[in-house]
Structures are given as C-alpha cells and as structure tokens.
mmCIF file of the C-alpha atoms, coordinates in Angstrom:
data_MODEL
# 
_entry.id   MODEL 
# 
loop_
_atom_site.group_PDB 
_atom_site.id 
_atom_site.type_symbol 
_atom_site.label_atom_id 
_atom_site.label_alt_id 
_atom_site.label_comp_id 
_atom_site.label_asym_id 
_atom_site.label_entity_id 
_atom_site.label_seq_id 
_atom_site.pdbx_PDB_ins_code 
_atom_site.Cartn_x 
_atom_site.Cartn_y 
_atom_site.Cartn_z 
_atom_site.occupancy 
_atom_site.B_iso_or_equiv 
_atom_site.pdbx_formal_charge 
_atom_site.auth_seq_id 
_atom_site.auth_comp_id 
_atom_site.auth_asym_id 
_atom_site.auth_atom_id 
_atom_site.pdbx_PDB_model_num 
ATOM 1   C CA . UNK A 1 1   ? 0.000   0.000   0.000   1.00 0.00 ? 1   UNK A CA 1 
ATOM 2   C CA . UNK A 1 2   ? 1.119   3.420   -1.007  1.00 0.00 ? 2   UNK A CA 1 
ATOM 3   C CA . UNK A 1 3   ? 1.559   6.339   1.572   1.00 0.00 ? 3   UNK A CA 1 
ATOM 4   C CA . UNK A 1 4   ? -0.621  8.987   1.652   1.00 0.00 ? 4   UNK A CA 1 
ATOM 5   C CA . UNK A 1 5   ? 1.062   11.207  0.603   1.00 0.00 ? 5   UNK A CA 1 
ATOM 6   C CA . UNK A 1 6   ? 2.225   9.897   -2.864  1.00 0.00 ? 6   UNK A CA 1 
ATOM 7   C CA . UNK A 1 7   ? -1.278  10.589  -3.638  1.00 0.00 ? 7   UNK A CA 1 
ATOM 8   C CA . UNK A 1 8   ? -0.896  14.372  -2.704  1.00 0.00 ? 8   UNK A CA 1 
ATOM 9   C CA . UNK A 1 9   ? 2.348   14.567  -5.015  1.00 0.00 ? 9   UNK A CA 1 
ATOM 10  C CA . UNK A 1 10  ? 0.791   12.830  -8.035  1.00 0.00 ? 10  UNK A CA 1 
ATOM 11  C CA . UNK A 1 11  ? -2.633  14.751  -8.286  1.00 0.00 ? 11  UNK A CA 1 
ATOM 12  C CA . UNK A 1 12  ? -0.270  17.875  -7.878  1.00 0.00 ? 12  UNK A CA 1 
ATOM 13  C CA . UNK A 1 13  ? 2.203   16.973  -11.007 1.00 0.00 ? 13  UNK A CA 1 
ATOM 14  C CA . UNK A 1 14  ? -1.402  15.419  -13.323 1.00 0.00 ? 14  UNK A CA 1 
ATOM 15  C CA . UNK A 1 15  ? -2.570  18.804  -12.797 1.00 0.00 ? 15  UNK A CA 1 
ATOM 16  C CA . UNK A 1 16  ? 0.587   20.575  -15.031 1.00 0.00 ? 16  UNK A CA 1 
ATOM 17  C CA . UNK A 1 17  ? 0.051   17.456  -17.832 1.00 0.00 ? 17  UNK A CA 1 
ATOM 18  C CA . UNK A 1 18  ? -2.158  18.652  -21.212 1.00 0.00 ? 18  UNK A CA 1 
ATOM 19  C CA . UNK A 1 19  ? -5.893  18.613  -20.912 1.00 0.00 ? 19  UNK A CA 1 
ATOM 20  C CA . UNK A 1 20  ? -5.902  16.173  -23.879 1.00 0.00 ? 20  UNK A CA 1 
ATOM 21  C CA . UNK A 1 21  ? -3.411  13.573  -21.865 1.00 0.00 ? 21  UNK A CA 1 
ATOM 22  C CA . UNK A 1 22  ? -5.411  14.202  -18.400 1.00 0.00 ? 22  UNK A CA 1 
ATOM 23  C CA . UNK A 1 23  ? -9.145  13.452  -19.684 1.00 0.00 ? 23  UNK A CA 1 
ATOM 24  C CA . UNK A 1 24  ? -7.620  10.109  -20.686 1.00 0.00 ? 24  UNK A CA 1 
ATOM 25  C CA . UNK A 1 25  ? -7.437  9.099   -17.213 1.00 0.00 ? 25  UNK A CA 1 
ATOM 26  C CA . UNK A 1 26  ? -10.536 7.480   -15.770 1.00 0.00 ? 26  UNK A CA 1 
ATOM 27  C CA . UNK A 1 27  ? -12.470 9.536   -13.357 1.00 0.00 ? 27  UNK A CA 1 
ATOM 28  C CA . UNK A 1 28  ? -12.556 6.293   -10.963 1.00 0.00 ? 28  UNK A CA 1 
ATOM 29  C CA . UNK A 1 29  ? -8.862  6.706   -11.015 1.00 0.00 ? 29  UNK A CA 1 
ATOM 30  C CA . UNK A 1 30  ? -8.803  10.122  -9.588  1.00 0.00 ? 30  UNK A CA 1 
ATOM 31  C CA . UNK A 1 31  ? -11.834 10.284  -7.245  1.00 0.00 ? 31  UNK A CA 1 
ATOM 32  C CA . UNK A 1 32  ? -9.389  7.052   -5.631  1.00 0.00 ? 32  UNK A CA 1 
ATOM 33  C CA . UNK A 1 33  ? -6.388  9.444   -5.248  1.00 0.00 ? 33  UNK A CA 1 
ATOM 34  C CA . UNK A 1 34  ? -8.277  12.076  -4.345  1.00 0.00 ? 34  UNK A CA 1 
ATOM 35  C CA . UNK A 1 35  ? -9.855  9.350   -1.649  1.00 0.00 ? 35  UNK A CA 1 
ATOM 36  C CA . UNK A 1 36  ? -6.591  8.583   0.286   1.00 0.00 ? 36  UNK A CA 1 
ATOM 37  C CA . UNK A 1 37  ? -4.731  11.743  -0.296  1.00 0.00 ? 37  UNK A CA 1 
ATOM 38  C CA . UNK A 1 38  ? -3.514  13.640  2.873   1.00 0.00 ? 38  UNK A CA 1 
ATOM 39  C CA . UNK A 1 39  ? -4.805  16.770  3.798   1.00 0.00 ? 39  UNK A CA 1 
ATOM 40  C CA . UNK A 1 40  ? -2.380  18.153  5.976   1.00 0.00 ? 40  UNK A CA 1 
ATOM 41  C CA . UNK A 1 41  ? 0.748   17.284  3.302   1.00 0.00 ? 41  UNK A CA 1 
ATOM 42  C CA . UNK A 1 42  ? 1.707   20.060  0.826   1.00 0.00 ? 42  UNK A CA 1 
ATOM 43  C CA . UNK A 1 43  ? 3.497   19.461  -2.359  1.00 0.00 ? 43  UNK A CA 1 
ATOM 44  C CA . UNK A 1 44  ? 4.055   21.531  -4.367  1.00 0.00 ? 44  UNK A CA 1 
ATOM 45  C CA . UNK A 1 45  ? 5.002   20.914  -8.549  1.00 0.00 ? 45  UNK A CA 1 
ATOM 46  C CA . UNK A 1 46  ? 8.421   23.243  -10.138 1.00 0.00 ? 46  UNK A CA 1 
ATOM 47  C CA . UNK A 1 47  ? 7.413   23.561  -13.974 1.00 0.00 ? 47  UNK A CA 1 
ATOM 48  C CA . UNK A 1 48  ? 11.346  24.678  -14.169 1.00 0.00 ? 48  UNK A CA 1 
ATOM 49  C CA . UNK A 1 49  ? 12.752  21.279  -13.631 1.00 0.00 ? 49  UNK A CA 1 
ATOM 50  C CA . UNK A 1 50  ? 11.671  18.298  -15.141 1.00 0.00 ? 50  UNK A CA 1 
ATOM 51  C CA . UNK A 1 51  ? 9.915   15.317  -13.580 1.00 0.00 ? 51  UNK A CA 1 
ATOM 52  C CA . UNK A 1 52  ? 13.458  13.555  -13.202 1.00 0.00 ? 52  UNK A CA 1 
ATOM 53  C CA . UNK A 1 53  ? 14.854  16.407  -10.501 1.00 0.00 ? 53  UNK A CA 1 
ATOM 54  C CA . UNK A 1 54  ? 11.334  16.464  -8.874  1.00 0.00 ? 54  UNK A CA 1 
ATOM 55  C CA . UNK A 1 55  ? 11.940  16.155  -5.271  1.00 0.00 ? 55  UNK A CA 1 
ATOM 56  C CA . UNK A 1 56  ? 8.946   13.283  -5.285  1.00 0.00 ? 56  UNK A CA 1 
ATOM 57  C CA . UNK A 1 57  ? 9.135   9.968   -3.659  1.00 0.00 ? 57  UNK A CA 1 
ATOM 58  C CA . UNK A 1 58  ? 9.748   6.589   -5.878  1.00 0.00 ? 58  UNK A CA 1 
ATOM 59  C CA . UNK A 1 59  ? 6.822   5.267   -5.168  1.00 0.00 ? 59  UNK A CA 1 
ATOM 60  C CA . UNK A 1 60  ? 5.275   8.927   -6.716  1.00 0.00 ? 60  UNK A CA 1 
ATOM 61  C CA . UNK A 1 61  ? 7.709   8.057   -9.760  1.00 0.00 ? 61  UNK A CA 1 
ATOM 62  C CA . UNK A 1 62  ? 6.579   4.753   -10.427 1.00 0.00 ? 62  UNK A CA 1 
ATOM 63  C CA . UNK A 1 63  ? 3.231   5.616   -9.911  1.00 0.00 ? 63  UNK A CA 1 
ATOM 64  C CA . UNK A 1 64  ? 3.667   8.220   -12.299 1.00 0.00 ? 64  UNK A CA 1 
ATOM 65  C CA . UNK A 1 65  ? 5.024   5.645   -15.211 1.00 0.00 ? 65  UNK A CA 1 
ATOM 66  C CA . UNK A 1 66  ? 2.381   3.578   -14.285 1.00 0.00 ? 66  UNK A CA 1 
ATOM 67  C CA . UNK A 1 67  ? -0.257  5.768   -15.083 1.00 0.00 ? 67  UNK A CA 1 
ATOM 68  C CA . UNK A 1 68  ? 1.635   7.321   -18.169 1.00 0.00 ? 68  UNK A CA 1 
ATOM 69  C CA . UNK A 1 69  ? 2.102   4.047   -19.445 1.00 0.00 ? 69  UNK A CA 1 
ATOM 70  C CA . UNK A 1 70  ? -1.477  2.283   -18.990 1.00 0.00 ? 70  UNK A CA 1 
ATOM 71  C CA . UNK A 1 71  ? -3.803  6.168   -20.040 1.00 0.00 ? 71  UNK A CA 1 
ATOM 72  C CA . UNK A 1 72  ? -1.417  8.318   -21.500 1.00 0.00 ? 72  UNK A CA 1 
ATOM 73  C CA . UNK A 1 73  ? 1.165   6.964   -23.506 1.00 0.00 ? 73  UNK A CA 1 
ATOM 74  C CA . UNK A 1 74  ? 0.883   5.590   -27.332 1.00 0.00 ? 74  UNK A CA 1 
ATOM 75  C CA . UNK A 1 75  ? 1.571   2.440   -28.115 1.00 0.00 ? 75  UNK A CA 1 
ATOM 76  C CA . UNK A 1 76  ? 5.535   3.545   -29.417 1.00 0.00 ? 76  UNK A CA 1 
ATOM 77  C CA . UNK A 1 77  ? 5.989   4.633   -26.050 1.00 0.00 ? 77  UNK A CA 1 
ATOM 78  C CA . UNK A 1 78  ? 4.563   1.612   -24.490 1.00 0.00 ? 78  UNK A CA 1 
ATOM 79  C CA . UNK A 1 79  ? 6.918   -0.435  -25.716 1.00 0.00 ? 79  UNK A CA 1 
ATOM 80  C CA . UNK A 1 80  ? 10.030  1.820   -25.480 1.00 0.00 ? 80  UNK A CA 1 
ATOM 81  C CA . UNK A 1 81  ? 8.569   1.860   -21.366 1.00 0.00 ? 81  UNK A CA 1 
ATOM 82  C CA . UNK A 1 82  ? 8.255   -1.806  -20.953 1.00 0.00 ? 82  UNK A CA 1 
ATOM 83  C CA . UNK A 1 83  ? 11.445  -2.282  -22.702 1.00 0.00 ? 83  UNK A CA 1 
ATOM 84  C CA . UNK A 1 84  ? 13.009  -0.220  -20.387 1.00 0.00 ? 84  UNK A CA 1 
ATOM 85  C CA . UNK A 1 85  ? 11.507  -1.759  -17.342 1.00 0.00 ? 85  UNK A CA 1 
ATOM 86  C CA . UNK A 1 86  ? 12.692  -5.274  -18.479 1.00 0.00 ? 86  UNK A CA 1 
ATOM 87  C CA . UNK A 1 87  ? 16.476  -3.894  -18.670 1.00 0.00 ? 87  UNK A CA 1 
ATOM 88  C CA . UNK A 1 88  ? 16.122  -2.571  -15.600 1.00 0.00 ? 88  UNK A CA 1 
ATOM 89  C CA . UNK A 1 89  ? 14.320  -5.986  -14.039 1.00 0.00 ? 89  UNK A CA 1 
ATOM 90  C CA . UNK A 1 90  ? 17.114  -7.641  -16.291 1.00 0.00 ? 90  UNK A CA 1 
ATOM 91  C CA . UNK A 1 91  ? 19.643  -5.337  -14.516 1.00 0.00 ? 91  UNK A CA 1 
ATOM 92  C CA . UNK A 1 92  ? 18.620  -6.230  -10.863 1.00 0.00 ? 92  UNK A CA 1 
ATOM 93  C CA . UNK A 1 93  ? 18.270  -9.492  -11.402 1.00 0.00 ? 93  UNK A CA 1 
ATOM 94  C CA . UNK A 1 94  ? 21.950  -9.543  -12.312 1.00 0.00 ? 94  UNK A CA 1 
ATOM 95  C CA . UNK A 1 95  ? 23.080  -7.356  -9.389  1.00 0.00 ? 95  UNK A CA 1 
ATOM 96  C CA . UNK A 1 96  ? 21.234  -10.129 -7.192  1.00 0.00 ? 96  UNK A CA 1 
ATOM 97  C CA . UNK A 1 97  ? 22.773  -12.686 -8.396  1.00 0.00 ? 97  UNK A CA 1 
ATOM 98  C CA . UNK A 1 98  ? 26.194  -11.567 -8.231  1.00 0.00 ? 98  UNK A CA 1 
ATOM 99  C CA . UNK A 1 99  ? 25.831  -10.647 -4.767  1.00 0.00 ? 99  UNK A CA 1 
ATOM 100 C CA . UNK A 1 100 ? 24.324  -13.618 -3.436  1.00 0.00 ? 100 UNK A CA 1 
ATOM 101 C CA . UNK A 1 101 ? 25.407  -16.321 -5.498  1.00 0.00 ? 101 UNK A CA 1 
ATOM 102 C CA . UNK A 1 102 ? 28.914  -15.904 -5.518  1.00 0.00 ? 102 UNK A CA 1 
ATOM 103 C CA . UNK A 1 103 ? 29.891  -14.639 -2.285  1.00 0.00 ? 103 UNK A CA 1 
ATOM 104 C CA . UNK A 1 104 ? 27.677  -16.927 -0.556  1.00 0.00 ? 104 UNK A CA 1 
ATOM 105 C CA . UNK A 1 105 ? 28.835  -20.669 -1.610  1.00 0.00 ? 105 UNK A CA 1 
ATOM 106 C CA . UNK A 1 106 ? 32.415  -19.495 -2.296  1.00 0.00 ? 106 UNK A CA 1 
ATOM 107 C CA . UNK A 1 107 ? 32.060  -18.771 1.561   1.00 0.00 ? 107 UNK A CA 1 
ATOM 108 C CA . UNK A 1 108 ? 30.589  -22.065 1.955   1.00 0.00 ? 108 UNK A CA 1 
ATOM 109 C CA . UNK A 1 109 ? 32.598  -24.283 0.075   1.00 0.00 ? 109 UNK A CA 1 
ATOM 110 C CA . UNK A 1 110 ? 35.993  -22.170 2.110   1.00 0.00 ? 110 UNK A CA 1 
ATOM 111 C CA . UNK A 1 111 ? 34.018  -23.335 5.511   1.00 0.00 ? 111 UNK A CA 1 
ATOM 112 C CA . UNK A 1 112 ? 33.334  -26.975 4.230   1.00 0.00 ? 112 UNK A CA 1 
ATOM 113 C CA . UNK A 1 113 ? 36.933  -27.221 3.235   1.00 0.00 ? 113 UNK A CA 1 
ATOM 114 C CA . UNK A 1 114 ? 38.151  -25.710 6.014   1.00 0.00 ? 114 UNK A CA 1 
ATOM 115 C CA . UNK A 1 115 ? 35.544  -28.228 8.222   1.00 0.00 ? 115 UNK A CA 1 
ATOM 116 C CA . UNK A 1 116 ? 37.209  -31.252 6.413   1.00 0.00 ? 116 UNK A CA 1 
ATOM 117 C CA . UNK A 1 117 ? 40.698  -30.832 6.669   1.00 0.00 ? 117 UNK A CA 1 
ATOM 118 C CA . UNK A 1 118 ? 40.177  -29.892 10.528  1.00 0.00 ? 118 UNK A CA 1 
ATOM 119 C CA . UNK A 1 119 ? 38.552  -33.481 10.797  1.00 0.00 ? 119 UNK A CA 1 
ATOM 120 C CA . UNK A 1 120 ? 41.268  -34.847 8.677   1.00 0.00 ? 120 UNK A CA 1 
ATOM 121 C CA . UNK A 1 121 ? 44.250  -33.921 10.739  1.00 0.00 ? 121 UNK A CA 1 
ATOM 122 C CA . UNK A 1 122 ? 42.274  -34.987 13.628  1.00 0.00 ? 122 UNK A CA 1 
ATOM 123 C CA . UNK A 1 123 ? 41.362  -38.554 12.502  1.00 0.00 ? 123 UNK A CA 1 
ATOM 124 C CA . UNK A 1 124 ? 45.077  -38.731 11.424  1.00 0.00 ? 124 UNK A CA 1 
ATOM 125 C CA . UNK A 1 125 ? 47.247  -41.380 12.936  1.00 0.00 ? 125 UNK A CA 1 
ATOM 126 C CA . UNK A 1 126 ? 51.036  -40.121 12.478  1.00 0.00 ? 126 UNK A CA 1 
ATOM 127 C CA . UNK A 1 127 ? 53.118  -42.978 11.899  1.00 0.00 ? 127 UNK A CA 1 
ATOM 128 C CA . UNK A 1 128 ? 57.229  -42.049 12.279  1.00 0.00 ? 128 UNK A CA 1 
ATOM 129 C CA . UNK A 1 129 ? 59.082  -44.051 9.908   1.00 0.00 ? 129 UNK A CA 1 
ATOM 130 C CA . UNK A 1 130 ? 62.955  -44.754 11.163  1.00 0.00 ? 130 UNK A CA 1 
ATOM 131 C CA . UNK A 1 131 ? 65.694  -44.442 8.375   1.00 0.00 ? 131 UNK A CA 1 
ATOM 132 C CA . UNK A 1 132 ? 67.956  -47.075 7.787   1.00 0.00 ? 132 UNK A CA 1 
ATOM 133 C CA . UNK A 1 133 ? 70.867  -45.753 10.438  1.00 0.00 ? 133 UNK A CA 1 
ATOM 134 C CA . UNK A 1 134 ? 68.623  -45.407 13.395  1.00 0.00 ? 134 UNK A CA 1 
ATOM 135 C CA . UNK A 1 135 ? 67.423  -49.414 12.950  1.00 0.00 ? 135 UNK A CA 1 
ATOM 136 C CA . UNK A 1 136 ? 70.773  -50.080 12.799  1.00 0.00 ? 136 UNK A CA 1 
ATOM 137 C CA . UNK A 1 137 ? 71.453  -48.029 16.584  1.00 0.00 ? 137 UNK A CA 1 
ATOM 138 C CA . UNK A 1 138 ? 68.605  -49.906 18.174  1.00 0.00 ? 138 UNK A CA 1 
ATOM 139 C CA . UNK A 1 139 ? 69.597  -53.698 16.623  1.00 0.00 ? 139 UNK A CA 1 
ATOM 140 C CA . UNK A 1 140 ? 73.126  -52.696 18.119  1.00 0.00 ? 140 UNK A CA 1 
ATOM 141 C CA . UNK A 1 141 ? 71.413  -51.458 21.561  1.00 0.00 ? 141 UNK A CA 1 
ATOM 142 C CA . UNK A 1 142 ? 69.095  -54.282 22.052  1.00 0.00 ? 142 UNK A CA 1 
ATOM 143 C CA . UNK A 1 143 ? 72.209  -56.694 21.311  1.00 0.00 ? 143 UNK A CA 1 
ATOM 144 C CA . UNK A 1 144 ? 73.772  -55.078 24.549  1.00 0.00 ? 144 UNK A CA 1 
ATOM 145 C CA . UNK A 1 145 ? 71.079  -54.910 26.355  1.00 0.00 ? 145 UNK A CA 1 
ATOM 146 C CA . UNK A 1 146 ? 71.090  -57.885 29.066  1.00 0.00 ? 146 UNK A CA 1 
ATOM 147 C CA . UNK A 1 147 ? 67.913  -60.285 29.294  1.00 0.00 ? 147 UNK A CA 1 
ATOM 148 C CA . UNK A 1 148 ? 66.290  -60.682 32.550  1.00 0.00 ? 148 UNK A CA 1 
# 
C-alpha cells in the first residue's frame, strides 16, 4: 500500500500534464487518489525542472510511469517503457545474483573445506618411519642390552 502522501504529489504533477493527456485518465482513477490523499501534506510541482529532478518519492515516480504508461502513452511509447523496465528488471536481477550467489557458496565451500581438513588432521594417525641408520642403533642397543 502506497503512503498517503504519494497521492498528494501525483494529483499535484497530473494537474501541469495537457488537458488532452489528463481526460484520458478514468475519473474512478482520480476520485481514488483524491480518496486517500492527505490533507495536511503540501506538495508543491516546479514547472522549471523536469519530472526527473522532482523532489517526489519513488513510489510517486513509479506511480507516475504507471499511469503514463497504462492512459497516456501511445503504443511507441509503451513499448520503449516496458522495454526499459525489463532492462532494468534484467539489470537487478543480475546485481542479485552476483551478490548472493557468488559470495555466498564461495564462503561455503571455504568453511566446508576448512571443516574437512580440521577433521582430517584430527582422525590422522602419524606414523614415524625410522631411516635405515637409526634401525641399525637400536639392533646394536638391544644386542647389549642384558635379558632378565
């Protein structure tokens, strides 16, 4: 659900679009905004700067597209605006998935390794091999060595 106020900020910018682009808009749409708009919340609409530098919320913006896109906008511009909304679904998608798939079993698999070769050297049995010299000292030392 929207805020309030979102509703204040678009009925303020549909009321600086043409005549021609605004009487496309359902009244049902309208009367709704004009519904759950806030009273006390005032906005107010620079015709100097476009919609872009518009200190509005996102949720104004989008809202905004939405209702360009659906009452307003020919069919051209339809598809340049879903076009551009796939690129940028495209383009978050790809953020996602570079954040979360990478980092997050390369992690993993460093743990698991880590895990194994901990549980490795633990289950280890070290076994000391003697080299050929230091048989030789103990056949000589148990040859001297008197028997009880």
């Amino acid at each position: 659900m929207l805020k309030s106020n979102v509703y204040n900020e678009i009925l303020e910018i549909l009321k600086y679009i043409p005549s021609y682009d605004f009487e496309k808009i359902p009244e049902t749409v309208l009367e709704d905004f004009r519904k759950k708009k806030e009273e006390c919340y005032d906005f107010s609409f620079d015709l100097d700067k476009p919609l872009e530098q518009q200190e509005i919320s996102r949720d104004t913006y989008i809202l905004f597209v939405s209702i360009y896109k659906n009452y307003i906008a020919n069919e051209y511009e339809k598809n340049k605006i879903n076009e551009m909304l796939r690129l940028n679904e495209l383009a978050k998608s790809k953020k996602s998935e570079i954040k979360y798939s990478q980092n997050v079993f390369k992690k993993r698999e460093k743990i698991n390794k880590k895990i194994t070769n901990e549980v490795l050297e633990e289950k280890m049995i070290i076994v000391y091999k003697k080299d050929f010299w230091n048989k030789i000292i103990e056949k000589i030392k148990r040859l001297f060595v008197r028997k009880k």
